[in-house]
VOBA-1610 file (N, C-alpha, C; in pm, whole numbers, padded with zeros to 5 digits, always signed):
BEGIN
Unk-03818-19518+06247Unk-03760-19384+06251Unk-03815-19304+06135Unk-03838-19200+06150Unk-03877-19088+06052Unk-03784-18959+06067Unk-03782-18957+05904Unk-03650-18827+05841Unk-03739-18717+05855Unk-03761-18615+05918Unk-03794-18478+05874Unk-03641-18373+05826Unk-03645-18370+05684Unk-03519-18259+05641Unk-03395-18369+05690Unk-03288-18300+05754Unk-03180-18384+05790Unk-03213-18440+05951Unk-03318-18420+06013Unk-03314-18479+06171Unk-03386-18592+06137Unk-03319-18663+06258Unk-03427-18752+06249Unk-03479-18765+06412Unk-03626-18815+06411Unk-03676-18884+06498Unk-03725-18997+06572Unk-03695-19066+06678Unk-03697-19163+06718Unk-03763-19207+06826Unk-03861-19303+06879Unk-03906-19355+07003Unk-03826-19319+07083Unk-03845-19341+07227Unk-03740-19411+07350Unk-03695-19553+07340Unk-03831-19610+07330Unk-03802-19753+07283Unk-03690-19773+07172Unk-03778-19720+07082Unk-03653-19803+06921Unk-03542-19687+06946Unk-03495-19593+07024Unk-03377-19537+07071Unk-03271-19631+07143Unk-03325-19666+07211Unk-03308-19750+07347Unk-03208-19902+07232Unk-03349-19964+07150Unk-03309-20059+07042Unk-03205-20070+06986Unk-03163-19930+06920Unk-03109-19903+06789Unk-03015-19831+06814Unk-02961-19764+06916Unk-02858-19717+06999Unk-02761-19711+06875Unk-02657-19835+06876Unk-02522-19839+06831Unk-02550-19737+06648Unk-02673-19802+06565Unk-02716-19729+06434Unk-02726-19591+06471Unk-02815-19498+06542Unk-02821-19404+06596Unk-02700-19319+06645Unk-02587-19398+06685Unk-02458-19377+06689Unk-02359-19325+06605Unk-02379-19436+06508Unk-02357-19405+06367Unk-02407-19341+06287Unk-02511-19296+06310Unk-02602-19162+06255Unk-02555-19023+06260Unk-02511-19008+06380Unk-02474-18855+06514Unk-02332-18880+06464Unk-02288-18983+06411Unk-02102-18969+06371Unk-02132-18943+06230Unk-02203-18947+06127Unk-02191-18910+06051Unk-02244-18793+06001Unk-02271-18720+06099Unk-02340-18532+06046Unk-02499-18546+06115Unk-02620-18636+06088Unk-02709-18641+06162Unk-02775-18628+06258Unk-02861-18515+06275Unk-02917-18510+06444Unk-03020-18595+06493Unk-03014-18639+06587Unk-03140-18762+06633Unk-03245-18676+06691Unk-03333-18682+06719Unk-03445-18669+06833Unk-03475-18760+06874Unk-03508-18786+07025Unk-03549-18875+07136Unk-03692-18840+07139Unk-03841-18886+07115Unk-03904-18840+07181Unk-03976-18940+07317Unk-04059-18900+07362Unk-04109-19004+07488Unk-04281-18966+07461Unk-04368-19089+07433Unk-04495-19028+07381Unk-04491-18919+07291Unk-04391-18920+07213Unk-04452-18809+07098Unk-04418-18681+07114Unk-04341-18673+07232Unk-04282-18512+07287Unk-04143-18517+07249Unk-04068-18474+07228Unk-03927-18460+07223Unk-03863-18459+07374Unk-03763-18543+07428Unk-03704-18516+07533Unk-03535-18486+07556Unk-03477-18563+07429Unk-03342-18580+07417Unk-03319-18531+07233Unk-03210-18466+07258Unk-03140-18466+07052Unk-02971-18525+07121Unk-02979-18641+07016Unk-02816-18670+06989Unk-02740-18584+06881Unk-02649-18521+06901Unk-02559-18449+06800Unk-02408-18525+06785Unk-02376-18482+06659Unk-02245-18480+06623Unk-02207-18375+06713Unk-02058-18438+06737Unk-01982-18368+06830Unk-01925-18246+06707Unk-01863-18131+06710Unk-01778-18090+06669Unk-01643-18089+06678Unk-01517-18149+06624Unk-01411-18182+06663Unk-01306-18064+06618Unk-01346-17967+06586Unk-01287-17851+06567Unk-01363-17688+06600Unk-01346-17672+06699Unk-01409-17515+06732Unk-01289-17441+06798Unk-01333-17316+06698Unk-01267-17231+06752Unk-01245-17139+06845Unk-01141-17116+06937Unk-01159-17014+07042Unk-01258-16956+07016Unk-01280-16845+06959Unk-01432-16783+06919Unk-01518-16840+06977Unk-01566-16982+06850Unk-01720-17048+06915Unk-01678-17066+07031Unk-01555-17135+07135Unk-01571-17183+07257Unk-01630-17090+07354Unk-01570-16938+07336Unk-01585-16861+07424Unk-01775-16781+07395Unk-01808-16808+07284Unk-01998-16793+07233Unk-02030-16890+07316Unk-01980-17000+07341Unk-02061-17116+07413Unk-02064-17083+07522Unk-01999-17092+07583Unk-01948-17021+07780Unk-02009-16964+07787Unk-02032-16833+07727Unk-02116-16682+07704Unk-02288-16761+07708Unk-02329-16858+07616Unk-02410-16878+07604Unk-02524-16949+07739Unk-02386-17072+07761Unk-02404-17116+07918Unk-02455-17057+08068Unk-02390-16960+08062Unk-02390-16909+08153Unk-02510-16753+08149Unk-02534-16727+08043Unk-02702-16679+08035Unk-02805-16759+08080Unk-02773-16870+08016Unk-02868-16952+08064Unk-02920-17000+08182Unk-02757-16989+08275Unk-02780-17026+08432Unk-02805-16931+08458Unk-02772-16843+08436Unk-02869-16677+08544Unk-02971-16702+08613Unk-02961-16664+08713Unk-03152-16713+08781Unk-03167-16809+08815Unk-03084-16908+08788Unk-03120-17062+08832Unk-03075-17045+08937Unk-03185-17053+09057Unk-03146-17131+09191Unk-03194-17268+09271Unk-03124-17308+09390Unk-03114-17415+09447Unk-03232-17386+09565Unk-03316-17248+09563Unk-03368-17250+09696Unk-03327-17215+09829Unk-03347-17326+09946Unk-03311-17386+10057Unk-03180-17462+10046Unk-03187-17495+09927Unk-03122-17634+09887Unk-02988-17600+09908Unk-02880-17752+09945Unk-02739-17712+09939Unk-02696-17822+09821Unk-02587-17780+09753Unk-02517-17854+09666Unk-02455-17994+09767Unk-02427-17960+09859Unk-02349-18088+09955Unk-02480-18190+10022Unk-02581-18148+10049Unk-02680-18229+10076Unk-02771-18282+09974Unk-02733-18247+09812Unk-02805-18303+09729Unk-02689-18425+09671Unk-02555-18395+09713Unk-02433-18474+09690Unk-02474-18604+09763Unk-02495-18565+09920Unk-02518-18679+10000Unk-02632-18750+09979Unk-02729-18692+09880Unk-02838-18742+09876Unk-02864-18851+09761Unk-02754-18857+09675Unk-02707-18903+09568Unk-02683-19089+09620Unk-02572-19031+09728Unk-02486-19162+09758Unk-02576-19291+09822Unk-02556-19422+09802Unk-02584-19515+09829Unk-02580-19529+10013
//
């Protein structure tokens, strides 16, 4: 693993490895990076266990910019459901 500043970065592999430490990393203030070949694919965060109405309602706000525009196509939500199942 390598520290850049307070993140750190990690294989998939030694992610995969080192899980439960990495765990304990993200619980104690630390952000992880996942990368896969050298790209970033995943960040583990500390949760925040106190936000306030405020931030909750910046987040929602934030969310949902984000989905704008996102569509399914052709596609249906119930045939990607069924497409799921065993």
């Amino acid at each position: 693993m390598s520290a850049a500043r307070s993140d750190t970065t990690v294989g998939s592999y030694d992610a995969k490895t080192r899980f439960s430490e990495l765990l304990e990393l993200a619980e104690s203030g630390r952000e992880i990076t996942i990368t896969r070949h050298g790209t970033p694919v995943a960040r583990l965060v500390p949760i925040k266990h106190h936000s306030t109405p405020e931030q909750r309602r910046a987040n929602i706000q934030k969310w949902l910019q984000t989905s704008r525009g996102l569509s399914l196509g052709k596609l249906k939500i119930r045939d990607l459901v069924n497409e799921g199942r065993p």
